[in-house]
DRENDO-1510 file (C-alpha; in Angstrom, 1 decimal, always signed):
<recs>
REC; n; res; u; v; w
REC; 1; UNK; +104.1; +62.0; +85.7 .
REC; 2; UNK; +100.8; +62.8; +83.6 .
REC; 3; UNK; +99.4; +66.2; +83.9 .
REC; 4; UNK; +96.2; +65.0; +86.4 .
REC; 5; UNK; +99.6; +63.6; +88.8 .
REC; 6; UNK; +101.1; +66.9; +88.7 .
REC; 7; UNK; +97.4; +68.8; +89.6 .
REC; 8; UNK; +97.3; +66.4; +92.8 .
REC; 9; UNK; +100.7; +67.5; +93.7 .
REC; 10; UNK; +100.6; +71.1; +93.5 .
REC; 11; UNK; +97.1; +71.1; +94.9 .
REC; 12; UNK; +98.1; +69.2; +97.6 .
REC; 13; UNK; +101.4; +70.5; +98.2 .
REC; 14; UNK; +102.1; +72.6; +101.9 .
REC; 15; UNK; +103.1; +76.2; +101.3 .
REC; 16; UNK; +106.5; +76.5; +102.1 .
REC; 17; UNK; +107.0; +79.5; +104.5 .
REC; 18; UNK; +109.2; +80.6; +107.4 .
REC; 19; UNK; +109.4; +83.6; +109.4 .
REC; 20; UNK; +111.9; +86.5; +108.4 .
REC; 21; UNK; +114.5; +88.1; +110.8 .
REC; 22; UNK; +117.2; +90.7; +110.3 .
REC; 23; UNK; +119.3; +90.9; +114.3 .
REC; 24; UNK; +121.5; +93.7; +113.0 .
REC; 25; UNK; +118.9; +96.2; +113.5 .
REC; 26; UNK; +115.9; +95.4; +115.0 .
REC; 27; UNK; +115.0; +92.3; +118.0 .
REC; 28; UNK; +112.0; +89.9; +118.3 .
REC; 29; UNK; +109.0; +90.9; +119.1 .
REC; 30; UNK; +108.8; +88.4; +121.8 .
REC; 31; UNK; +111.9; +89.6; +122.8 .
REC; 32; UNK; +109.7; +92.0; +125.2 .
REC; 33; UNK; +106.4; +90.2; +125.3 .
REC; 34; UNK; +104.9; +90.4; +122.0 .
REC; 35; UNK; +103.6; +87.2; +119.9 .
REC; 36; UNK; +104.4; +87.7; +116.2 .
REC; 37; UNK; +107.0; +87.2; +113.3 .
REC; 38; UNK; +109.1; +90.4; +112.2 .
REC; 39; UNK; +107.9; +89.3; +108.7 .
REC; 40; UNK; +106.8; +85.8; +106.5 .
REC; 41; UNK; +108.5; +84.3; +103.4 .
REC; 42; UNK; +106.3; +82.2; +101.6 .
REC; 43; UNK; +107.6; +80.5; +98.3 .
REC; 44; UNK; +105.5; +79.4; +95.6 .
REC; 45; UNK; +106.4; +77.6; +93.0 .
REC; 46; UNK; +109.1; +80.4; +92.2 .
REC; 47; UNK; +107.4; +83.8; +93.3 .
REC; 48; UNK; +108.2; +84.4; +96.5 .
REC; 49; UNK; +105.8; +86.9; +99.0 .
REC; 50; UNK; +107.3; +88.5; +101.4 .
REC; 51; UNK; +104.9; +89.6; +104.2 .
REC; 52; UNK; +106.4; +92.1; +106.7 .
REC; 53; UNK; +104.6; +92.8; +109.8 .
REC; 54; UNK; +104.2; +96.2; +111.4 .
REC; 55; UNK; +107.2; +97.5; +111.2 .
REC; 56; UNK; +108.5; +101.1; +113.3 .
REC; 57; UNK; +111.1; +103.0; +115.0 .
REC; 58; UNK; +112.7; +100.0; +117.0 .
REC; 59; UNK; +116.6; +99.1; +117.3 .
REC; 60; UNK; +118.1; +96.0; +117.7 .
REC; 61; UNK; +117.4; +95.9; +121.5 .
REC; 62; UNK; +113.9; +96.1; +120.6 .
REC; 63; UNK; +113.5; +100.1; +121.9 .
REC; 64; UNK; +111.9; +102.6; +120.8 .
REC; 65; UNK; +114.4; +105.6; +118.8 .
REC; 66; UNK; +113.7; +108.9; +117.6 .
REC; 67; UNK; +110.8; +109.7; +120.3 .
REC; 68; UNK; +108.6; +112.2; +119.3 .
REC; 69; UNK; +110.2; +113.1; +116.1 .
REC; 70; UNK; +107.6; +111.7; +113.4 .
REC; 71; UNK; +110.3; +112.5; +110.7 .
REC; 72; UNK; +113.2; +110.6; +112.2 .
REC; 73; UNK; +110.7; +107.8; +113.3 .
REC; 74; UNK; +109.8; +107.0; +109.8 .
REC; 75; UNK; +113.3; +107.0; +108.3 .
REC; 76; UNK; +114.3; +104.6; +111.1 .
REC; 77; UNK; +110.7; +102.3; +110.1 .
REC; 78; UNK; +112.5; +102.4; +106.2 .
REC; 79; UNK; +115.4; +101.5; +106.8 .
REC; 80; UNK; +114.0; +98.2; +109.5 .
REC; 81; UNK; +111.6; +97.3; +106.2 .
REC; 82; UNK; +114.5; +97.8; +104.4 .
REC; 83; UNK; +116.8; +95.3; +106.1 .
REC; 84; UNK; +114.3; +93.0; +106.4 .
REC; 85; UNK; +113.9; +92.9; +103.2 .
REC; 86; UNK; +118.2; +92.8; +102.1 .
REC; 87; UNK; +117.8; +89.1; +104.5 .
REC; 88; UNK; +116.0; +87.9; +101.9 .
REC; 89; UNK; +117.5; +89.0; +98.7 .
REC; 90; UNK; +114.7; +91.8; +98.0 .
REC; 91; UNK; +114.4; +95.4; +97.7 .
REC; 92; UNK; +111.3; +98.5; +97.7 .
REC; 93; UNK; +111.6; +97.4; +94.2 .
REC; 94; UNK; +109.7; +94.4; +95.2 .
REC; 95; UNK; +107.4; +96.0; +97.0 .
REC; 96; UNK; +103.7; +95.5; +96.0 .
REC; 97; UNK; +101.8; +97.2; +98.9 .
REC; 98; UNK; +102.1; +99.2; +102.1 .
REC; 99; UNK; +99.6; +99.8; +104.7 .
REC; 100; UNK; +100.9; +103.0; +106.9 .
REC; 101; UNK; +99.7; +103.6; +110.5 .
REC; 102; UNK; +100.1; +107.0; +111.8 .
REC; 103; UNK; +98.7; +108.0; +115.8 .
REC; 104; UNK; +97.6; +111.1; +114.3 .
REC; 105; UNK; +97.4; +111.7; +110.7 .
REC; 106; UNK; +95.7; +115.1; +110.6 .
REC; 107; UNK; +98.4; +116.2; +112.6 .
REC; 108; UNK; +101.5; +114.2; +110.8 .
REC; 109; UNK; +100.7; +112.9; +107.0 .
REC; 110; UNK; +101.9; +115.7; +105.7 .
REC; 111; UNK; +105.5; +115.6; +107.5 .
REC; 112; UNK; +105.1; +111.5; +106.3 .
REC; 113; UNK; +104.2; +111.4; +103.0 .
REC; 114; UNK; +107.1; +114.3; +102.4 .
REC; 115; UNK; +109.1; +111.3; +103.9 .
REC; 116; UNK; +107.8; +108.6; +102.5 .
REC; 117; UNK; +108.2; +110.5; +98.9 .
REC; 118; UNK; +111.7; +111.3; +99.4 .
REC; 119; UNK; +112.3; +107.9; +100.4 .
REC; 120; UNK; +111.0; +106.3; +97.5 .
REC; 121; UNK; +112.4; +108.8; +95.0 .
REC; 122; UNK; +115.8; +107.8; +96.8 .
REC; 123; UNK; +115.3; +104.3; +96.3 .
REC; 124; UNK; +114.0; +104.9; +92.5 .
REC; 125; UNK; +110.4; +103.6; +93.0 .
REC; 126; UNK; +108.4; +103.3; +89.6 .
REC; 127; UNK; +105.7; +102.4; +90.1 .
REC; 128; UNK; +105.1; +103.0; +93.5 .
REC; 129; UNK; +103.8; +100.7; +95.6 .
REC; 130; UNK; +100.0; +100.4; +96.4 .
REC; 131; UNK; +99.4; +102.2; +99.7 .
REC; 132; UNK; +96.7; +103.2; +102.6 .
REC; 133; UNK; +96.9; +104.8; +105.0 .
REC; 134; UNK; +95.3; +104.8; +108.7 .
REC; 135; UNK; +94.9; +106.4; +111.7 .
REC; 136; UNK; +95.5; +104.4; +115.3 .
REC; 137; UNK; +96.4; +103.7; +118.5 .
REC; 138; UNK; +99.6; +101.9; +118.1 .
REC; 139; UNK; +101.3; +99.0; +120.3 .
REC; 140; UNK; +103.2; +101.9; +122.4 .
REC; 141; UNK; +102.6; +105.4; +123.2 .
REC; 142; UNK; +105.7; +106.7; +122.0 .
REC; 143; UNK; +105.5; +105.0; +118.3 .
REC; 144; UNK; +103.9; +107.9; +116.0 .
REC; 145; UNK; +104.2; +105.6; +112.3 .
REC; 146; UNK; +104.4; +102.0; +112.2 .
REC; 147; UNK; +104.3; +100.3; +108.2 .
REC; 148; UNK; +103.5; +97.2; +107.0 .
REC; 149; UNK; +104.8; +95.8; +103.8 .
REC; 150; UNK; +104.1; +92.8; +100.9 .
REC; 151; UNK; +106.8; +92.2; +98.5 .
REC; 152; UNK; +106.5; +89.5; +95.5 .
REC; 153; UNK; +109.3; +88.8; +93.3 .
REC; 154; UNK; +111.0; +85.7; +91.0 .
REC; 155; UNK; +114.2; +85.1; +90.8 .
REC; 156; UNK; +116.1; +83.4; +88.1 .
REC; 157; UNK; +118.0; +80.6; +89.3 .
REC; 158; UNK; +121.9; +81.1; +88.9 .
REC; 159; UNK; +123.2; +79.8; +85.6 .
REC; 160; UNK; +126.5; +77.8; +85.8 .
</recs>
C-alpha cells in the first residue's frame, strides 16, 4: 500500500466508538427515562478518548445517595467516574479535563474543591487535570455536584 492508499484509508476510516458502562455501581440513564450514554470510548489509531458524561451521586439502581450532603455527594460522583473509568482499563491518571457542576457554588465550592483536592492527592494527580467549574440547575433537585470527564491514553500492546 503506497502512502496516498494509506491517506484514503485513514481519512476515510469510521471512528470506532461504543458507549461505556460499569452495572456494579451505577444504572442507565434510560433506566428511568433519560436518553444518554454513561460515557463514550472512541479509539483512534491507538489513543483512546474516553468521554464520560455527567456523572453524580447515583447507585446502581440509578437513585440518588447522600441527599443534601455536598461532601458525601461528591465522593460518591469519584468513585462512579472512577469505575467507569476501571471498565475500560484507565485511571484519574488519564484524565485530561473535568467540567464540575455545582447547584450553588457560592454556597458549596469551597466544601468541593477541599474534596476534589483530597481526592486527587489520594489518587496521586500530577498534573492535574484541566478543570471548570459552573454553576446550575441540575437534572434533579436533590443532586448538588454532577462532573463530567475526558480521559486520553495509549496503551502498549501486550508483548508475548
Amino acid at each position: 500500500m503506497n502512502v496516498q492508499e494509506l491517506l484514503a484509508e485513514v481519512t476515510t476510516a469510521p471512528v470506532v466508538k461504543r458507549a461505556i458502562t460499569n452495572h456494579s455501581v451505577l444504572n442507565e440513564a434510560y433506566a428511568y427515562g433519560s436518553a444518554f450514554a454513561r460515557g463514550m470510548r472512541i479509539d483512534l489509531n491507538g489513543l483512546t478518548i474516553l468521554l464520560i458524561s455527567g456523572t453524580a451521586s447515583i447507585d446502581e439502581m440509578g437513585k440518588t445517595v447522600h441527599v443534601g450532603d455536598l461532601r458525601a455527594q461528591t465522593r460518591r460522583t469519584f468513585e462512579n467516574i472512577t469505575a467507569l473509568l476501571a471498565s475500560e482499563g484507565a485511571t484519574w491518571h488519564d484524565i485530561v479535563r473535568t467540567t464540575c457542576y455545582l447547584r450553588d457554588i457560592e454556597r458549596d465550592y469551597q466544601a468541593f474543591n477541599e474534596e476534589r483536592t483530597a481526592f486527587y492527592r489520594e489518587q496521586k494527580l500530577d498534573p492535574l487535570p484541566a478543570s471548570t467549574g459552573i454553576q446550575v440547575i441540575l437534572c434533579r433537585p436533590d443532586l448538588l455536584v454532577e462532573i463530567e470527564a475526558i480521559a486520553m491514553f495509549r496503551r502498549e500492546p501486550p508483548t508475548e
